[in-house]
N, C-alpha and C positions, 0 to 999 in steps of 0.2 A: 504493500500500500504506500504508495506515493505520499510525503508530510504535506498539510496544508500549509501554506506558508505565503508571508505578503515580502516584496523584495523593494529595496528601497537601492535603486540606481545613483552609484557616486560618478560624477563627472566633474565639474571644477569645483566643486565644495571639499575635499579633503578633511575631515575633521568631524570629530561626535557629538563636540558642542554646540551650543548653538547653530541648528542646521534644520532650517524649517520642512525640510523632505523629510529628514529622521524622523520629527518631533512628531508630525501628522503619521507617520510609518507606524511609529512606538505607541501611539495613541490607540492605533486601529488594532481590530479583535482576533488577530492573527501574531504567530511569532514571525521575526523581520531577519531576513536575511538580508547581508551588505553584500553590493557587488560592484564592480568595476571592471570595466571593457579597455584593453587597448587596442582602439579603432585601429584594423589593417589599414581603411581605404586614407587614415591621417598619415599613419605612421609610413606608408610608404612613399608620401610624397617630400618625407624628409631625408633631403641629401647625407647630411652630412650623422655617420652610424656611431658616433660618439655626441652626439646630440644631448647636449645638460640636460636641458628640460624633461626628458625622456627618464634620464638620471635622476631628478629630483624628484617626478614622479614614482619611479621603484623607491627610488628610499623611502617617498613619505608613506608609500603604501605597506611599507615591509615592517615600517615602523608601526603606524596603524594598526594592523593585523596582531602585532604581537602586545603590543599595550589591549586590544580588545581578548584573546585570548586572556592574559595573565589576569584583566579587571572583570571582564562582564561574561568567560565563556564562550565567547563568540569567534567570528571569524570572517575574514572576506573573501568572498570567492572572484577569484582576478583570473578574467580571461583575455583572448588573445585573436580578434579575429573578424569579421562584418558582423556589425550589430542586431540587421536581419538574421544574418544566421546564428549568431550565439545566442539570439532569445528564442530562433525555434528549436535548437536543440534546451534549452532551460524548461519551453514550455515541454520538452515530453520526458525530461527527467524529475519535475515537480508539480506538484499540484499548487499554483500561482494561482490568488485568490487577488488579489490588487498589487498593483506598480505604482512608486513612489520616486520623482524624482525632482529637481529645481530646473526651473525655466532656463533658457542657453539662447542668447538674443542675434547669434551671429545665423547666416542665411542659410549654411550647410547642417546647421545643428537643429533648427527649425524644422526644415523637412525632413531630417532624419528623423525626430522624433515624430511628427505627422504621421511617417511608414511606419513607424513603431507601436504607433498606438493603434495606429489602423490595424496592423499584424496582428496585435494583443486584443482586440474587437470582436477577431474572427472566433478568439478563444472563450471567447466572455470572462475577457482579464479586463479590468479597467485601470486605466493609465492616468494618474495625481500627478501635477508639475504647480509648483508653488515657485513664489519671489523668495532669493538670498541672496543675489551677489549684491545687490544696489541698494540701494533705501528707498528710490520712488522709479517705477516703472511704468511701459507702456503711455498709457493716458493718464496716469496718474496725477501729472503735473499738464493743465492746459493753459491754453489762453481764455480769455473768456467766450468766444466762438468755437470752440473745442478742439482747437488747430494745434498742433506740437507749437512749442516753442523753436526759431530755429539759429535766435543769437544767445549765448551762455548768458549775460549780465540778467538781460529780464525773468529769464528761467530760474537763477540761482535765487532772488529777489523772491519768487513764490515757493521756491525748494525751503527755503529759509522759514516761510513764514507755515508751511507746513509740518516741518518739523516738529516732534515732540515725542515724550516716551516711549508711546505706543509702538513708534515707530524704530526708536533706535534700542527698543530692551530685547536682551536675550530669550531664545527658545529656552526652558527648563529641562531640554531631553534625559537629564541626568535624572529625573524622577520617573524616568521609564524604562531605564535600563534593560530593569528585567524580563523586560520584554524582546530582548533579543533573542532567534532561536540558538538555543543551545548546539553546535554544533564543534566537532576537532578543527585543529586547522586545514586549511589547504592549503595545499601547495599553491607558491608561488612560483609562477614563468621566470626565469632567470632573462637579464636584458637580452643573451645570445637567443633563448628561443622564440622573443617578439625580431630579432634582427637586427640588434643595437647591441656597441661596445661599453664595457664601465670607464666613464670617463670619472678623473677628480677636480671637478670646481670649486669653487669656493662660494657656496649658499650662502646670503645673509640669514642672519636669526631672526627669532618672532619679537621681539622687544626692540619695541619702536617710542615708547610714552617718553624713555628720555631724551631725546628726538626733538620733541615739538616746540621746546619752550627757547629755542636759538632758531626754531624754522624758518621765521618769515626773513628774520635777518639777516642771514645766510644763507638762503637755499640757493638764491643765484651764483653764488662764488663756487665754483667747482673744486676746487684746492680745498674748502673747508669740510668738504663731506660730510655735509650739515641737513641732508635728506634722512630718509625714513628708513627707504630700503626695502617697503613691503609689498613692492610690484609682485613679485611673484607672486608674493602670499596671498597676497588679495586673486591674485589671475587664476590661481589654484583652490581659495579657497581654504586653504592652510588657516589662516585669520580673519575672523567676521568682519566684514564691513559697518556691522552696528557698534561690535567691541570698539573697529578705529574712529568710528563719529564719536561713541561715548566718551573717551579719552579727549578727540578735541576738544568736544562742550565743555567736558572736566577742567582742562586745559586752558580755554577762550584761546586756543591755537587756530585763528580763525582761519588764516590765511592756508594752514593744511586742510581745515574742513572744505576749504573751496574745491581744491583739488581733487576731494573724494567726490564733492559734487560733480566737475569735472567728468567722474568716470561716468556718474551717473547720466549725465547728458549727452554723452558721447555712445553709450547706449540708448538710450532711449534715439538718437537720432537714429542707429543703425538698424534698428528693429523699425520702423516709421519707414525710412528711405533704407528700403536695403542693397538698389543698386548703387549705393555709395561705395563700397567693399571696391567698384572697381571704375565706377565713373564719376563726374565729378560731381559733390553738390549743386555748384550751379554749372548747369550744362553749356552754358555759353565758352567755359574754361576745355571744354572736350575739344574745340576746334583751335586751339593754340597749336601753333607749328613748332616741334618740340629740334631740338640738335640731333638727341640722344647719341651722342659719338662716344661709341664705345669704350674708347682708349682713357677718354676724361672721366668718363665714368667707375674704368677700375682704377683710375687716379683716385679717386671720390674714396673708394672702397676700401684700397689698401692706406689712406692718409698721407698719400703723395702729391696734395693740389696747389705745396707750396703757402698757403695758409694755417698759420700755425698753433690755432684754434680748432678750424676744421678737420686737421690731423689728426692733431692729440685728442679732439672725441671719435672720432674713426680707430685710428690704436687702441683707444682704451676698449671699445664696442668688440675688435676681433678679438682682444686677448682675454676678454672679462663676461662678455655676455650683458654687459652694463654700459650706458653713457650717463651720465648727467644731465636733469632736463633744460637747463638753459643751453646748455652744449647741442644735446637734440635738434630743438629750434635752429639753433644756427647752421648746422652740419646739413637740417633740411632747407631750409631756405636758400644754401649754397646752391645744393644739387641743381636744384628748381628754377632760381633765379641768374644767378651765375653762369653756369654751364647749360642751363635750358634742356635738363633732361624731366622728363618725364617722374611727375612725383609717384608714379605708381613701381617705375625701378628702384625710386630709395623705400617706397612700404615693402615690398618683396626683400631688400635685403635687411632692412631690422626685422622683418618677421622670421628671418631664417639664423639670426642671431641672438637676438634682444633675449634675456631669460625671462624677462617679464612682459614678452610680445601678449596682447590684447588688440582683438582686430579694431574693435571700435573703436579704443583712444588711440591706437597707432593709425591708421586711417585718418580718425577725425585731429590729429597730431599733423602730418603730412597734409591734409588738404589745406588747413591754416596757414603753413608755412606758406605754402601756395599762392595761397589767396582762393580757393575754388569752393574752399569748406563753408565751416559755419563762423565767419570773421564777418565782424562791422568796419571792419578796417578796407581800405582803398588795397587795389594791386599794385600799387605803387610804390608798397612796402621795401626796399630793400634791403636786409641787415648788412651793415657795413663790418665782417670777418674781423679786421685791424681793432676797430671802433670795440667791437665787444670783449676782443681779450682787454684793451687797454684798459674796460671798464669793470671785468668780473675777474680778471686776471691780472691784476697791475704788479705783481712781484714774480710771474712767468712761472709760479711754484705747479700750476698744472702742465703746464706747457713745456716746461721743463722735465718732468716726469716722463712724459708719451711720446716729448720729440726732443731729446737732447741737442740734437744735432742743428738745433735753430738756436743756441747762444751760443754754440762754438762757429757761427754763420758758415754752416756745413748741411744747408737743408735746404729741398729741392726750388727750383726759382717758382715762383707763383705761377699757377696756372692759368689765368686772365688778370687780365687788368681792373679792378672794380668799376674803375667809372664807366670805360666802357662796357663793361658786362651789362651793367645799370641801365645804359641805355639803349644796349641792345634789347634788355628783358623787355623793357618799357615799350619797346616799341614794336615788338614780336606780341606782346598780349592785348596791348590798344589795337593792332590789327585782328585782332582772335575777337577780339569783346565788342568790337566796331563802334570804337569812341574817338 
């Protein structure tokens, strides 16, 4: 006889607390099996077989699994394989009485779960997907005509004034523990038999609160490494989103609270417009006449553009899985502005390094730089490279770190000239934008 059992699908939530999929799981009148999928159809469109994020996700899983054995008896069953087919082989090994799992805003994950639920339909399984990565989703936040918002300041203005406990307090799951079903461990897939090598990076930790109270002051100085660091954890799920709002309100670390907001608009636009993922917000920016010359481009990549700013956040991105986000900004608006490539070649290359890639804010990250996103600002933005080390970097202590070779004046000659590039952008997009 097959156990009746309800299964609660982990995906970018990693963690048993606070975890509104769990809470509703542990609730219901079934014991709860944990499960996690490593998508084949994701995992193979990643180059590179020593891939961190792949890494951090087995650690956090291996770790998981064994803190739930040791505490509650439990255990997660981690598979390896398409999602359609590892739930129809689940449905004839179990008798699945409900599916639990947290909403996933990006375009591929949507319709995945649509076939899934559909799948589970034919079963008379029923498939629960609840809000946890964000604090306000979907329609949550409108205008008063019930249109999204689609510049951050008016948005964050009513994210603000919606705000309150209700919203940012923890799931209790810890009172339902025992509602796990009882089961041994299972084995885990070793990274060689999903197809990945063990690589060793250097994970940031979960302790972020002492963090915030130097944030606003520093966070643009890249030298002072005065961020948070909880990209991944948040992208993962590792760390509530409610925990890092309660800590700012705790805190009046306002200007970090913005940034969380940030994520939450940056979703909420992708879910709303999901052809953004690969065209522009404003579609008038699709018909810019791009360079995209190759050559300048793996200049761009490897931190050879002679800019020595734009380097040393390019260096630090290969060797780290990391840049700094005022670095970001600038590294992207080079790309884009400067050498007139195409901002959809620099999202593809932080998505294929960043540890803490998220398509939404990398996206809605990159289209800004642009000018194509969701900016009230003019395209006639151009960040001046020189201008910003002078001003976030004035003692060279970053710059110095990633490209030595720029005070011993041993580093490569620039690769455009600013003014001209300036006015080449300017004049390549006022013809795109027909102004």
């Amino acid at each position: 006889m097959k156990p009746e059992i309800n299964i609660c699908w982990l995906r970018r939530d990693l963690r048993v607390d606070d975890n509104a999929a769990i809470y509703h799981a542990l609730k219901s009148e079934h014991p709860v099996m944990l499960l996690f999928i490593f998508d084949q159809t994701i995992l193979e469109k990643l180059d590179n077989k020593q891939d961190a994020r792949v890494n951090f996700l087995h650690q956090t899983l291996t770790e998981l699994g064994n803190n739930l054995q040791k505490n509650q008896g439990t255990s997660i069953l981690i598979k390896y394989g398409k999602p359609i087919e590892v739930w129809a082989e689940l449905c004839e090994n179990y008798q699945i009485k409900a599916v639990y799992a947290n909403h996933d805003y990006e375009p591929d994950a949507i319709k995945r779960d649509a076939a899934i639920s559909e799948q589970l339909q034919l079963k008379n399984i029923k498939f629960y997907s609840y809000k946890d990565q964000v604090i306000f989703e979907k329609n949550e936040i409108t205008k008063s005509d019930g249109h999204p918002y689609t510049v951050f300041t008016p948005y964050y203005r009513q994210w603000q004034l919606k705000l309150n406990s209700f919203y940012s307090s923890a799931y209790p799951t810890e009172r339902y523990f025992q509602n796990f079903w009882s089961t041994a461990p299972f084995p885990i897939p070793s990274l060689k038999e999903i197809g990945f090598e063990i690589s060793t990076p250097q994970f940031p930790g979960k302790d972020f609160e002492d963090k915030l109270e130097g944030y606003e002051k520093s966070r643009d100085f890249p030298a002072a490494d005065a961020t948070s660091h909880i990209g991944i954890h948040l992208r993962f799920g590792t760390i509530s989103i409610r925990k890092a709002v309660r800590a700012a309100l705790e805190q009046k670390a306002d200007k970090w609270l913005s940034e969380l907001a940030w994520r939450d608009f940056y979703q909420m636009i992708l879910w709303h417009f999901p052809q953004t993922a690969v065209r522009s917000f404003k579609p008038k920016y699709d018909h810019i006449q791009w360079r995209n010359r190759p050559e300048e481009f793996e200049a761009w990549c490897q931190g050879n553009t002679g800019y020595p700013l734009v380097d040393a956040g390019m260096r630090q991105l290969n060797a780290t899985g990391y840049m700094h986000n005022r670095v970001r900004m600038v590294v992207a608006s080079f790309l884009c502005k400067h050498l007139l490539i195409d901002w959809r070649w620099g999202e593809a290359y932080f998505a294929a390094k960043l540890l803490d890639y998220e398509m939404a804010s990398n996206v809605g990250g990159w289209q800004w730089a642009c000018g194509s996103g969701n900016d009230a600002a003019p395209y006639f933005r151009v960040f001046n490279p020189e201008l910003q080390m002078k001003k976030f970097d004035p003692k060279l202590a970053y710059v110095d770190h990633w490209v030595p070779a720029y005070k011993q004046l041993k580093h490569v000659q620039p690769i455009v000239d600013h003014a001209f590039a300036r006015e080449r952008v300017l004049k390549a997009f006022k013809a795109a934008l027909n102004e």
